[in-house]
N, C-alpha and C positions, 0 to 999 in steps of 0.2 A: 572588575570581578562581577558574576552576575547575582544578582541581589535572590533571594527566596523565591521558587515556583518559574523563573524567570523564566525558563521552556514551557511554551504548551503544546506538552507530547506526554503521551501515556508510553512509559516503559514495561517492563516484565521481567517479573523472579518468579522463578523455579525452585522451589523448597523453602518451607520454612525451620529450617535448623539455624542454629546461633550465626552464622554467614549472612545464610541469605538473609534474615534478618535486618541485622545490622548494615549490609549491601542495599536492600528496598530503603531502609532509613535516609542511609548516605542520599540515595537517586531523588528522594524524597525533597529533599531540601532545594535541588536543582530544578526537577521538572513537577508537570501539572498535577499529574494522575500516577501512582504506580500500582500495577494489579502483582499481585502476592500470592502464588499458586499455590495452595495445600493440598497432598494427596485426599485425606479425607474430610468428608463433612464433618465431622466432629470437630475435627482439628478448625477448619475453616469459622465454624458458629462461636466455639469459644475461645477465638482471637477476635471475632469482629465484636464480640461482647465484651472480653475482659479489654481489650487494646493492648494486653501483655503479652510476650512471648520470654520466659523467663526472664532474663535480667534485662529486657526490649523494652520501652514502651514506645509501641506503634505509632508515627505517623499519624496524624489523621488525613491525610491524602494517600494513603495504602489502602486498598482494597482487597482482601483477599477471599480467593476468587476459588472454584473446584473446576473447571470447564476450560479446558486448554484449548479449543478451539475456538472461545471468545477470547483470549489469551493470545491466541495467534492473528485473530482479527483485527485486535485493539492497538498490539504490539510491534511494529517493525524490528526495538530492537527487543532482545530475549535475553537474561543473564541465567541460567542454570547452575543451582548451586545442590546438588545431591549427590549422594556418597557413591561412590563408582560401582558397588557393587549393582545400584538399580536403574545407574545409565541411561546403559543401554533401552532398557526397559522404557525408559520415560521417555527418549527417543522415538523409538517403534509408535507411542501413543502420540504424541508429538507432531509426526512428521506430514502427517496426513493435510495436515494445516497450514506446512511450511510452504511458504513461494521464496524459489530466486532472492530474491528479493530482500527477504528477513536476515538480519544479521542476528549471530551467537555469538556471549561473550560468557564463555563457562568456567566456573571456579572452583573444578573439583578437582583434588590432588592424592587423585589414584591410577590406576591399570583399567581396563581391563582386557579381559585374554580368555584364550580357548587354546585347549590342551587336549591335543589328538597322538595317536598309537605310528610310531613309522612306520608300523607292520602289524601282520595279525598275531605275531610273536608275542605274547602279555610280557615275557622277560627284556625286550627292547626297550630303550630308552625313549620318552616321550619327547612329543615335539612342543613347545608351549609360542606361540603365537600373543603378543601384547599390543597393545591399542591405545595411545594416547586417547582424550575425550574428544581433540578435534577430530582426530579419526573415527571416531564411533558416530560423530556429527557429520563428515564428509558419505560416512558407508549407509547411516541410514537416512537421511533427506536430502533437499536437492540443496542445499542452504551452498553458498560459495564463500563468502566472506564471515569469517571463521576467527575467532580471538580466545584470549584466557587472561583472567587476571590472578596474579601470582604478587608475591612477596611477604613481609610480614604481616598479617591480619589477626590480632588476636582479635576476637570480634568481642570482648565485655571492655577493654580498651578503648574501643572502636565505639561501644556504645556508650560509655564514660564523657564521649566527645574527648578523648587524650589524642593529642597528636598522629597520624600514621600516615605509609607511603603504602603505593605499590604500584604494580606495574601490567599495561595493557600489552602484550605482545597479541600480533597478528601478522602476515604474509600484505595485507593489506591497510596501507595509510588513513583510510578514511575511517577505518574499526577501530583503531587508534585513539583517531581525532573523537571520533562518538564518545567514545569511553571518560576521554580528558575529559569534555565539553560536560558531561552528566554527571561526573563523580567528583572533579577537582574542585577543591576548596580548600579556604584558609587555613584549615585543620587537617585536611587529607589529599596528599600531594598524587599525582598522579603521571609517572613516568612512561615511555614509549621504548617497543623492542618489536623490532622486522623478524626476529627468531622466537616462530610460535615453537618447536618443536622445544628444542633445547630449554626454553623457558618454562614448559609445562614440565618439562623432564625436572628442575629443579627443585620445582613444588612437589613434584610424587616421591622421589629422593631423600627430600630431606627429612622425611619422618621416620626410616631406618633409622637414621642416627640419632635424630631426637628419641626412639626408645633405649636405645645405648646410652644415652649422656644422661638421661632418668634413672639408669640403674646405676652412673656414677654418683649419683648424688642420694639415691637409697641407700649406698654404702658407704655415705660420706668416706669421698675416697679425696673430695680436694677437689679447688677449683685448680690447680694443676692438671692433674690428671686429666679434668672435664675441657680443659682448652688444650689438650694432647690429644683427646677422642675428636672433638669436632675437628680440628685439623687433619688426620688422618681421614675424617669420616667423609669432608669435601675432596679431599683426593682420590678414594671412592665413588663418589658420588658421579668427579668428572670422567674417571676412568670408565665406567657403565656407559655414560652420555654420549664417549668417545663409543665405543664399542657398537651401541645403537646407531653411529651415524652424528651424533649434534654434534656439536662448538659449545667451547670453554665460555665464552666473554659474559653471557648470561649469570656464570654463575662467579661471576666477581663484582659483581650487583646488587639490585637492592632482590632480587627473584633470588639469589643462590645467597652468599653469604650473609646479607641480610635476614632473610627468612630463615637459614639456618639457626644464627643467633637468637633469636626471639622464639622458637622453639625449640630449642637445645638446654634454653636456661629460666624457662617460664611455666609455673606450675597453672597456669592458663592453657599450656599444650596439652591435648588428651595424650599424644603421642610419649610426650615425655612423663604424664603423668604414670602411665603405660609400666613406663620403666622404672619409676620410684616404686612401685606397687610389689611389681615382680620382683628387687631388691630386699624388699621387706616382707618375702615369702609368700604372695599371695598365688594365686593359682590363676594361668593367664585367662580360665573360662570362666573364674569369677568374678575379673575384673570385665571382660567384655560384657557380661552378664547385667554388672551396676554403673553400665557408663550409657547416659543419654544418647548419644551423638557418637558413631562409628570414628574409632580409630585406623585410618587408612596404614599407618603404616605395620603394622599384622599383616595384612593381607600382602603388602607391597614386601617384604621379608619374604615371604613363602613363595611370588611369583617371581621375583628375582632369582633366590637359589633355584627355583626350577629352572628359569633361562638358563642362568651358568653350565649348567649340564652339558650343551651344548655349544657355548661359545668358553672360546681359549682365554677366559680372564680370572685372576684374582680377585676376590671378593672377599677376605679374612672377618672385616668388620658383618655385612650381613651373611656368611656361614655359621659363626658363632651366636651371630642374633636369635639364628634358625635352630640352630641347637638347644638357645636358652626356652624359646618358645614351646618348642616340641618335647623339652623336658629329658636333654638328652646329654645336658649339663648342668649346673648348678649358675647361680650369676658369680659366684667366687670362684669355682672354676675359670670361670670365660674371662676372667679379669688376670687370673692370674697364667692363662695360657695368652691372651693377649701380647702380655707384657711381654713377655719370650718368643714373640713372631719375630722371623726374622726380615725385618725391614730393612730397606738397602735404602738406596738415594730417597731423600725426603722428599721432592715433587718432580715428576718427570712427563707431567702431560704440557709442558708448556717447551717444551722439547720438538 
């Protein structure tokens, strides 16, 4: 096993939210240098002053840095850990810097999408178009070798130093091996998957359900109940995955049912916190409102039901979701229309 700093190689993260964090920490321990990208200077001056990032303390081999082009000079490898919504965006500034050359191993567990008119008809149904983050990696730079790391991550666990797994999926062996070589230790295991698509799918997925199984437990309805929703909610999750195009095997892993469980049942999940909130009446714009760190699965709810529109699938768990959000149910409604879905065969994608 390699002892402290044992690489001498400067890495790269992208965002400082409770991930990336805790992700520079982990890399910290492995290699030389790791530079710690903050959008703004502010952000940057009082992390290299205080060494805190909420419940973090920094590394003192992190540098965090405002200049992504020294970032991409420094760095061969890059981990991007930002909310989807500003991707792309980071991307676009990004790319300019990027050679061949640079590998991406990104740990954001969203969409994003663009949503155009079939016609000049405004009463037509829209067409909505989604974008894993390799994808939005592949469309805007030249970068080839392309990864995501997925699975359970509470990152205040993570900074705890408690035990945790997860997992590097890539198309390509050696993004893999990088990942292992920099991240695996005594404490934090690090598994390999040839299926980046379906692997990232698992990570965007499972936070629908983590807001679901949050509002089982704001209605203290029962861990019954709450291991009847996540069940239901991965055969869901896989039925979408199928419909997209992926394979099942990922998410009977540490990326899918793993990561499901440790956010379905951890008040560490913002997703699931999400759904305690809403259970106990709050109003969903004022919980987005007083939460640090973006809840991907909101967003991932909304673009989903819009997919469906257009593809021939059942989606019961996030339509209902979309209803509670949008305020066009109650959460006791949706619980007790749930109940009365009528479900047929219990699993039928391994079929």
């Amino acid at each position: 096993m390699a002892l402290k700093n044992t690489y001498k190689v400067t890495v790269g993260v992208i965002g400082t939210g409770n991930f990336g964090t805790a992700l520079a920490n982990l890399l910290a321990e492995k290699c030389h240098r790791v530079l710690l990208y903050a959008r703004s200077k502010q952000k940057a001056l009082q992390l290299n002053q205080t060494r805190k990032n909420g419940y973090h303390n920094i590394a003192d081999n992190v540098k965090i840095i405002t200049d992504v082009s020294f970032l991409a000079e420094k760095c061969n490898l890059i981990f991007p850990i930002v909310p989807s919504i500003n991707f792309r965006e980071m991307m676009k500034n990004l790319s300019p810097y990027l050679k061949p050359y640079h590998v991406l191993i990104h740990g954001t567990k969203g969409f994003d999408f663009n949503k155009s008119n079939k016609s000049s008809n405004p009463l037509k149904e829209s067409i909505i178009q989604i974008f894993t983050m390799s994808e939005v990696i592949r469309q805007e730079s030249s970068v080839v070798r392309i990864g995501c790391i997925a699975g359970p991550n509470l990152s205040k666990e993570i900074a705890s130093k408690m035990p945790a797994a997860s997992v590097i999926a890539s198309e390509f062996d050696e993004v893999i091996n990088l990942g292992q070589k920099y991240l695996k230790s005594d404490r934090f295991l690090v598994f390999g998957s040839n299926d980046l698509m379906s692997t990232e799918l698992c990570g965007i997925l499972k936070n629908i359900i983590a807001v679901g199984a949050g509002t089982i437990e704001g209605m203290k309805l029962g861990e019954n109940a709450k291991a009847l929703f996540i069940t239901r909610g991965m055969v869901e999750m896989v039925e979408i995955t199928k419909a997209m195009g992926g394979q099942v095997e990922p998410f009977l892993g540490l990326a899918g049912i793993g990561d499901l469980i440790a956010t379905c049942s951890s008040n560490l999940s913002r997703n699931y916190t999400v759904g305690v909130r809403l259970a106990n009446g709050e109003k969903l714009s004022e919980i987005i409102h007083s939460m640090r760190e973006v809840a991907e699965g909101i967003k991932t709810i909304d673009i989903i039901h819009e997919w469906s529109i257009n593809n021939p699938i059942r989606i019961p768990i996030t339509e209902t979701l979309y209803k509670i959000i949008h305020e066009e149910i109650t959460v006791e409604e949706a619980h007790t229309y749930m109940m009365k879905f009528p479900f047929t065969s219990e699993i039928k994608f391994l079929n």
